[in-house]
N, C-alpha and C positions, 0 to 999 in steps of 0.2 A: 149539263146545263143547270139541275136544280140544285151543284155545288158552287157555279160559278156566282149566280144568286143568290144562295145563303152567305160565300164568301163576302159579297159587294154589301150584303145588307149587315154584316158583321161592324165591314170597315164605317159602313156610316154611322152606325150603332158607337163605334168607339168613337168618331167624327166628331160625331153631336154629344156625345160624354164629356170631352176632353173641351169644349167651346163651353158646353154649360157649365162645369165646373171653373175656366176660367174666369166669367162674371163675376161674380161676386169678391174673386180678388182683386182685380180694378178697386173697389167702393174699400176692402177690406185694407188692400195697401196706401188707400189715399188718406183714411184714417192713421196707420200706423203711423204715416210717413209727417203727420201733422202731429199724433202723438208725440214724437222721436224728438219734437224740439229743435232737430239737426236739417239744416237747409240741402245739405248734402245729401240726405238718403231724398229727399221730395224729387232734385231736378231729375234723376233717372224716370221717374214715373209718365213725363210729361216730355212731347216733340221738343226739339231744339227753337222750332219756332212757333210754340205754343202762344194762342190768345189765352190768357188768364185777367178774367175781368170780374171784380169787387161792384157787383152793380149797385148795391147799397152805400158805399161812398164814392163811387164814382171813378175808381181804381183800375186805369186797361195796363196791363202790362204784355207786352213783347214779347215772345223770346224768353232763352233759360235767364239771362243775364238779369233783364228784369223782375222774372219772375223771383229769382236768388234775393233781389233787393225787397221786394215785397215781404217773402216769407221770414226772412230775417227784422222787418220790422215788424211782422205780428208775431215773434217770439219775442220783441224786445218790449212790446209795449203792452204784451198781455202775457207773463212770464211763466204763467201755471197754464196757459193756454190746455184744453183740453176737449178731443171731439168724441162722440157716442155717435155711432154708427145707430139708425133707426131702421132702414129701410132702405136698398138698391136694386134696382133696375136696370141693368147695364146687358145690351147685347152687343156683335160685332161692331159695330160702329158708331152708335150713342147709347147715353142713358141717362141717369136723376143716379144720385149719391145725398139720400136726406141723413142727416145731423142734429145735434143738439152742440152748441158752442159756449162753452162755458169757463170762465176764468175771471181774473184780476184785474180791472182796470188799473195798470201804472201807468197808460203813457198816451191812449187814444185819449182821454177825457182826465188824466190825469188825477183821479180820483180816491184809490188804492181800496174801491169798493168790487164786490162781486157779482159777478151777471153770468147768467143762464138763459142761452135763445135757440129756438129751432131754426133750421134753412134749408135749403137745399144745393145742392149743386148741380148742374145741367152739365153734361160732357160729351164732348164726341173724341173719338178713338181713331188713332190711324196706325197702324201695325202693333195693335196693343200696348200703343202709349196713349196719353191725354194730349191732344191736339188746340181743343178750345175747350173752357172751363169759366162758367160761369155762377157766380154767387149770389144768392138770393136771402137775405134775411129781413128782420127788420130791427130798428137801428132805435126808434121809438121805445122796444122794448128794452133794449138796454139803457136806453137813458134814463125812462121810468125807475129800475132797480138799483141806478148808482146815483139816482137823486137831483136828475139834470133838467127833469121832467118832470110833471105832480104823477099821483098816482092813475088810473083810471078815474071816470069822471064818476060820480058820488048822486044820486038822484037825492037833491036838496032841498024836496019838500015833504022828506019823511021826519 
């Protein structure tokens, strides 16, 4: 008996190894994948009928097909595009993937100035893909550094 319970507490021991170490590559490969530049290596990561929503401009996309049109235009309109992994949280079934998003504006605001913003990503998982994906940053702060916007406000009676 007390093998057949060391054996069962074994296997959960590797269970819950092999689950924890998956986390973190969810957040780790969703970086890469937006690193990569390539629309192709992102749509494996995410359901075929994934919600992928830009709630900061108002962006729902559908499905891989949409989401391929998305991703290809923030390669195209912010060409150095680059993410810095901060911090995730991801267990079986949701999590947060926070970020720092930084790059070029050529084509959102048309500007060819550079911006640097934290956000996050909210996600939920269904067979260890991304199922729903949602973006949170804020959009003020990038207008602020590419000139669209004054700076922070200035106490004007010193």
């Amino acid at each position: 008996m007390k093998k057949v319970l060391a054996l069962a507490s074994i296997v959960v021991l590797i269970t819950l190894t092999a689950a924890a170490q998956k986390k973190p590559r969810v957040a780790q490969s969703f970086i890469a994948a937006w690193n990569s530049h390539d629309v192709e290596k992102m749509i494996p990561l995410f359901t075929n009928d994934v919600l992928y929503e830009d709630v900061t401009f108002g962006a729902v996309n559908h499905g891989s097909a949409e989401l391929r049109k998305f991703a290809a235009s923030i390669f195209a309109d912010v060409p150095d595009v680059r993410f810095e992994l901060v911090k995730s949280a991801v267990d079986r079934q949701h999590g947060t993937i926070e970020w720092v998003f930084t790059g070029t504006d050529k084509g959102l605001y048309k500007t060819g100035k550079r911006f640097s913003v934290r956000g996050v990503s909210v996600i939920d998982l269904r067979g260890g893909r991304i199922s729903r994906n949602l973006d949170f940053y804020d959009a003020a702060s990038i207008m602020r550094q590419i000139g669209l916007l004054p700076s922070e406000k200035t106490d004007s009676t010193k």
